[in-house]
C-alpha positions in Angstrom: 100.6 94.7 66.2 102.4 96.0 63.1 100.2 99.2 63.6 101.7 99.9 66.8 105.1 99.1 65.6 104.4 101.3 62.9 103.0 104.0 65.1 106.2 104.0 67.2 108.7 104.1 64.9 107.0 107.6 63.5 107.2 108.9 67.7 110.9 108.1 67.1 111.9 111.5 66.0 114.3 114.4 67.3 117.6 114.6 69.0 116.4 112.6 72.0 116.7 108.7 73.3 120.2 107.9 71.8 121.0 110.3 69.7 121.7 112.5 72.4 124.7 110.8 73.1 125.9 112.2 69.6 125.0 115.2 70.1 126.7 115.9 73.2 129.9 114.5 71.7 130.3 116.8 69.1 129.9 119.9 71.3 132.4 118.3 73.5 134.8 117.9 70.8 134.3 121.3 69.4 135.2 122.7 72.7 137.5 120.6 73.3 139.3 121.1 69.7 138.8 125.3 70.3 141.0 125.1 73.8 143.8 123.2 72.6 143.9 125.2 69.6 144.4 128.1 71.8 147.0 126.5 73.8 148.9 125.1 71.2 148.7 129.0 69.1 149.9 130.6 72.4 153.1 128.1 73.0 154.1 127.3 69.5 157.5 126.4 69.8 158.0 123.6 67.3 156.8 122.4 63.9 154.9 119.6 66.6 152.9 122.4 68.3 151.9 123.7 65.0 150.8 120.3 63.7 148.8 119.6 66.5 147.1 123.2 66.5 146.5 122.6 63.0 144.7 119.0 63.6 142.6 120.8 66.8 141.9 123.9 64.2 140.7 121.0 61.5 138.4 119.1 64.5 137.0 122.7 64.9 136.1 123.6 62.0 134.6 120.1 60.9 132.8 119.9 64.4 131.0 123.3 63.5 129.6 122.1 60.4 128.0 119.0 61.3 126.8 120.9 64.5 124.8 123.3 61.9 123.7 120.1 59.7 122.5 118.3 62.6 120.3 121.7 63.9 119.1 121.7 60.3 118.2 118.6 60.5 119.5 118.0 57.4 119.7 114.7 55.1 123.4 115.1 54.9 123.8 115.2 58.8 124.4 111.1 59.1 126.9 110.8 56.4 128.6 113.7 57.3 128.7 112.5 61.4 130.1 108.9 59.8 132.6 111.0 58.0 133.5 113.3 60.9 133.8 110.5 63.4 136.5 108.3 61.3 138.2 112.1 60.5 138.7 112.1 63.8 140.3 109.2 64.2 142.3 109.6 61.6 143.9 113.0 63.3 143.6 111.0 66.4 145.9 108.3 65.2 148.4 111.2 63.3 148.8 112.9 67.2 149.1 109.5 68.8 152.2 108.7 66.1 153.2 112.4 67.1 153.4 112.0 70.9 154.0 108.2 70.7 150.8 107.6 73.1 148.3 104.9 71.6 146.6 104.6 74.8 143.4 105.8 73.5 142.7 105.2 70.4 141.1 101.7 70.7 138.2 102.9 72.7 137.5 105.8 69.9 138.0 102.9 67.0 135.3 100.8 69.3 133.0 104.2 69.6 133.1 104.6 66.0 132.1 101.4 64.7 129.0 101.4 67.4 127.7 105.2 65.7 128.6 104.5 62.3 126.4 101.4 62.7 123.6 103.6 64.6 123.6 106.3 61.7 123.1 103.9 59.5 120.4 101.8 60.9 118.2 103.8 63.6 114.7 104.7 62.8 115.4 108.1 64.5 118.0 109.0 62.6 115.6 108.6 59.1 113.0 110.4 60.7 115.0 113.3 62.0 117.1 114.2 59.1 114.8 114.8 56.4 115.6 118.3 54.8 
């Protein structure tokens, strides 16, 4: 019995099962972050506009690094994502005081806790990142 546990927990490896749910996430984000950079560069009309293209520019360029860690597979990848995930919210929460709309930010706080507790515990996160 511990064999097979054993033997399974070595097959958990890759970005598959749930860590695909991760991964998906930060490519959303990044595109996300690139298009209302864009919008924001192209209708700056207040010292707002340029704070809020300047949290989306930020969200890029974070986004793009832990996309390269994570294709690395690198040891740094699941620190960095726990980082990256509560630097978002923190530039989620400075827009929400910005536009004075909270309506969304207790669904990220509830996504955070549930993958910063996955980074830290899953088996396929270990046997992933390991360069």
């Amino acid at each position: 019995m511990v064999k097979k546990k054993e033997e399974n927990s070595k097959k958990l490896k890759g970005l598959g099962g749930w860590m695909i749910i991760p991964v998906i996430n930060l490519y959303v984000v990044l595109i996300i972050s690139i298009v209302v950079a864009l919008i924001y560069f192209l209708a700056i009309e207040s010292a707002l506009d340029f704070i809020l293209m300047s949290t989306s520019l930020i969200m890029v360029a974070i986004s793009y690094y832990a996309i390269k860690l994570m294709h690395n597979h690198s040891k740094k990848f699941p620190n960095f994502f726990i980082w990256w995930l509560w630097i978002s919210f923190a530039l989620s929460l400075v827009d929400s005081i910005l536009l004075d709309d909270y309506s969304f930010l207790g669904g990220e706080l509830f996504f955070n806790i549930i993958w910063t507790a996955y980074m830290n515990k899953s088996v396929r996160v270990t046997n992933t990142f390991t360069k």
